[in-house]
C-alpha positions, 0 to 999 in steps of 0.5 A: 733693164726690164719692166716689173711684171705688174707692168707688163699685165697692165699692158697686156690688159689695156691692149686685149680691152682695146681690141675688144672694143674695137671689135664690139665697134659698129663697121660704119661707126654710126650705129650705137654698139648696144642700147645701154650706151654710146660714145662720141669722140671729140678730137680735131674740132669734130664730133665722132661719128658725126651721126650717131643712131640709137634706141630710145633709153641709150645714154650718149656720152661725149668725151673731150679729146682735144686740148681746148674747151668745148660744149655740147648744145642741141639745137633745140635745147633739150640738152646742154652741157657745161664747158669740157676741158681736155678728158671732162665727159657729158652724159644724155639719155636719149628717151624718145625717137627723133633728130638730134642736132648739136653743136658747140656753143664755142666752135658753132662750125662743129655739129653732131647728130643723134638719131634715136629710132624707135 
């Protein structure tokens, strides 16, 4: 039986959208692709990349990946996100240069950095 042809463009779309986003991806995945935004994985009790480095006015997004719970806290408090369910997204804007260590309040052992560089 064959698939109805809406399918199969979808996924041709879903494919090419993939690999134009892994293409427009940094080589050393800690380098922001753009200065309107930024993703981090979360996926295996890690935060990915572990270090992220941006331009002061880039929005970072964090993306739940796992099956359990976890939230995004930096260490001095300038941001704090609710607890993620599986797929649940948190969003800061990052506006001045400096470090920027996180972790997650539940799992302390996951910790993140984002560099913002002027």
């Amino acid at each position: 039986m064959s698939k109805p042809h809406g399918l199969s463009r979808r996924l041709v779309a879903c494919a090419v959208s993939a690999l134009l986003f892994a293409a427009a991806a940094p080589a050393d995945g800690q380098t922001a692709p753009n200065a309107q935004g930024a993703t981090v994985k979360i996926s295996n009790f890690t935060f990915g990349p572990p270090t992220l480095t941006v331009h002061p006015g880039t929005t970072v997004t964090w993306i739940n990946d796992d099956d359990t719970a976890h939230t995004i806290m930096a260490m001095d408090k300038s941001f704090r996100s609710k607890p993620l369910d599986t797929g649940d997204r948190f969003a800061f804007t990052f506006t001045k240069p400096g470090e920027y260590t996180y972790f997650c309040t539940v799992h302390p052992m996951m910790t993140g950095k984002v560099v913002v560089k002027g």
